[in-house]
C-alpha positions in Angstrom: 0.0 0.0 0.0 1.4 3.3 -1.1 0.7 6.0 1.4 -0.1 9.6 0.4 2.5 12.6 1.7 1.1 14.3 4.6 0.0 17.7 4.4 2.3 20.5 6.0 -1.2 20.8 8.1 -0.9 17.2 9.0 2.3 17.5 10.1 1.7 20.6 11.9 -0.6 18.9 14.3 1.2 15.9 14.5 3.6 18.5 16.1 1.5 20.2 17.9 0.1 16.7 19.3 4.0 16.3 20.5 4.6 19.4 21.9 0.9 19.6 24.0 1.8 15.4 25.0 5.8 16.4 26.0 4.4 19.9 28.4 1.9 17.9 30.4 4.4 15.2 30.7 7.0 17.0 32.9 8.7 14.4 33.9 10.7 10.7 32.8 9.2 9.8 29.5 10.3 6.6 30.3 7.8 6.3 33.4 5.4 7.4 30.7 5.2 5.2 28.2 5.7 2.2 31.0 3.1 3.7 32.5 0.6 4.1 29.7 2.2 0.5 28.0 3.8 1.8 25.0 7.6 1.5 24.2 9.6 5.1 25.5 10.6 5.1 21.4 6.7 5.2 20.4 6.1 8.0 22.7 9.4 10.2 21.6 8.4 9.0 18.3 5.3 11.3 18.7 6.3 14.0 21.3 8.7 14.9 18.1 6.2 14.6 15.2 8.3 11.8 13.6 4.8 10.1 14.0 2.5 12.7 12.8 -0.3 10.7 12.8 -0.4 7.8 14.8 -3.3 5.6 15.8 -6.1 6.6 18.2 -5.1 4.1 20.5 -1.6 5.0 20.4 -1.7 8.5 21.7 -5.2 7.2 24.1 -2.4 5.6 26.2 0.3 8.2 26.9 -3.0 10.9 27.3 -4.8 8.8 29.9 -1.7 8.4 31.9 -0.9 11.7 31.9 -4.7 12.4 32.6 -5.6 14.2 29.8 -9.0 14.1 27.5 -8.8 12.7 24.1 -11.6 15.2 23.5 -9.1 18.3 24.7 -6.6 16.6 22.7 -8.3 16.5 19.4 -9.9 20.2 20.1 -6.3 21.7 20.9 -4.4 19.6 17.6 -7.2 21.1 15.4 -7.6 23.7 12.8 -8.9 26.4 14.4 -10.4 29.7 13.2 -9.9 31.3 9.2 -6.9 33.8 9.9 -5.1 31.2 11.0 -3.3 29.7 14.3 -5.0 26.5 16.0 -7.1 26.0 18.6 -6.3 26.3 22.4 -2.3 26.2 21.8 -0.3 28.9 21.2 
């Protein structure tokens, strides 16, 4: 199966999805991902958009050991308003 590029705004939030996952961890990413049962090189994998879009499941794990909402998630990783910018993150 050939897969088609991503877009830059795909990658964007696949960053973005990184950046929000790597703040509200604060601490050993390795307690993390043993934590939320993923390998540590999964979760650096997305903290540094090399994943940009990995599986629901996949970033379900990390959030909910870190205690965050896959609904917050979603809302702060997406498109936001026409001028630009996204929602919730600066």
């Amino acid at each position: 199966m050939v897969r088609n590029p991503l877009t830059p705004e795909e990658r964007e939030r696949g960053e973005r999805l990184g950046r929000l996952l790597r703040a509200a961890r604060g601490g050993s990413m390795t307690e993390v991902a043993a934590s939320a049962g993923i390998s540590a090189e999964t979760l650096r994998k997305i903290e540094t958009g090399r994943a940009p879009t990995p599986a629901s499941f996949t970033v379900a794990a990390p959030a909910r050991a870190l205690g965050l909402s896959m609904d917050d998630l979603a809302g702060r990783c997406a498109p936001a308003r026409a001028g630009g910018g996204f929602a919730g993150v600066p």
